[in-house]
N, C-alpha and C positions, 0 to 999 in steps of 0.2 A: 613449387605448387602453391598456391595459391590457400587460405585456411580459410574452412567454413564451419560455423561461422567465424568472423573475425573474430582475432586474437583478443580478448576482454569481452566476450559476450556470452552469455548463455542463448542454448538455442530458442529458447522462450520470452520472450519479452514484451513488457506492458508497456502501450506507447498512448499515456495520457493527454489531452487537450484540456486546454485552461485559457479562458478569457482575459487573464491577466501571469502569461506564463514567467517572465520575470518574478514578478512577486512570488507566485509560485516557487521557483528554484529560490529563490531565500528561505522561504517557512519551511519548505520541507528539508533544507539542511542544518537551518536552526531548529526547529523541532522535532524531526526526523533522524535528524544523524548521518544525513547524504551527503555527498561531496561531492560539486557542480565539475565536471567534466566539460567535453566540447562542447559549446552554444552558439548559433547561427543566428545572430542580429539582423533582421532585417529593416531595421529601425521603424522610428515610431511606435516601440514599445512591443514591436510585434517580433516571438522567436520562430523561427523555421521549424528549426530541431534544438535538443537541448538532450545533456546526455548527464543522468545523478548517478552515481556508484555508492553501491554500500558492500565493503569487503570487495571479493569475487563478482558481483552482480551488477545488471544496468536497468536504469527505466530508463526510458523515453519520455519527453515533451512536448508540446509546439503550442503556441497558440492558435486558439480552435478557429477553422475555415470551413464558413459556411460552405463555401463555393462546392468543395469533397464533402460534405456531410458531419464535418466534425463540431459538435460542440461541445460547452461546458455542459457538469452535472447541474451546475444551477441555473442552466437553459432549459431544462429537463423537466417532466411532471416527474422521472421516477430515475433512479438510482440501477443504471444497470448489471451494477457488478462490484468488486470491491477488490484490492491487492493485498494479499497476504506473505508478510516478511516474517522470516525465522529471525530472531537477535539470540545473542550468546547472554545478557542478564535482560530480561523482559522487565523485572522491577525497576534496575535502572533506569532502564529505556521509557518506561509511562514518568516516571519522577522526571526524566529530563522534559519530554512531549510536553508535559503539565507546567512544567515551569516556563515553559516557552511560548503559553498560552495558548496548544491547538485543546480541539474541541472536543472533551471524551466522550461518548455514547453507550460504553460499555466499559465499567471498570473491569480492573484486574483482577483475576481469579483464576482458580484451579478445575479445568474443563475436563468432561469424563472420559476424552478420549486420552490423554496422558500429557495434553498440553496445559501451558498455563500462557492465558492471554488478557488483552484489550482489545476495544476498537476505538476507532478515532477516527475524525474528517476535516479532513483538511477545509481552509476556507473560500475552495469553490463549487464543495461538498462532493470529491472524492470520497470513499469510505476506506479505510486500511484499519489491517489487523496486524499487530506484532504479538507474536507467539515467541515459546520458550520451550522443545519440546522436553517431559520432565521425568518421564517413565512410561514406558512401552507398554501395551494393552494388548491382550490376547484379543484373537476374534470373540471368544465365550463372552469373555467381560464388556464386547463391545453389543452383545447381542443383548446380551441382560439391559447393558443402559438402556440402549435404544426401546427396550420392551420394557421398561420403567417409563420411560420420557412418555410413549404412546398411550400406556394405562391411565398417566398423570393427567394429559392432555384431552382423557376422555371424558371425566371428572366433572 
């Protein structure tokens, strides 16, 4: 029988568009930490599909086609969304991003929900976040933040 999804995929998957998806699949495994999988040349610069693995997990690529509706974030007025990766040392992981010159937006820090993160955008202004989750948060304690955050914000 047949496995679904196929064998290496999680059932959720983010399948990004990039004007320049080759350079793409370089920075985000030099920076990122991905390791380029199957890629479908259809030359002239242009990929079909493009497949990064990190661990257990896949994204998606291609170069963005108008014709389907796809395009870059920096065809965009606005930023619809962002990908969020768990890594096993999150400190590692921005020290490596930084040295590899992608773009931080948000340094690293200890977040009230138990995580410790970044954000970063790639350079066709994707946004991702690498996280580290660091200690587990009751609902109470999640409620207090959040009714801090709103009191703060009222300010």
């Amino acid at each position: 029988m047949v496995q679904n999804p196929p064998e290496g995929n999680q059932r959720v998957i983010p399948y990004l568009a990039y004007a320049d998806a080759p350079a793409a699949v370089e920075f985000l495994c030099r920076a990122y930490g991905f390791e380029a999988g199957v890629q479908m040349d259809m030359g002239d610069g242009v990929l079909g599909h493009a497949e990064l693995h990190l661990d257990d997990n896949v994204v998606f690529l291609a170069t963005a086609f108008d014709e389907i509706g796809l395009a870059s974030p920096q065809n965009l007025s606005a930023v619809h969304g962002q990908v969020m990766v768990y890594v096993d040392d999150v400190d590692d992981h921005y020290a490596k991003a930084k040295a590899a010159g992608a773009e931080i937006t948000e340094e690293i820090a200890d977040q009230f929900y138990g995580d410790r993160s970044y954000r970063t955008v790639d350079p066709e202004g994707h946004q991702w976040v690498f996280t580290q989750h660091m200690r587990d948060v009751s609902p109470e304690e999640l409620e207090a933040a959040a009714a801090a955050m709103a009191e703060g914000a009222g300010e």
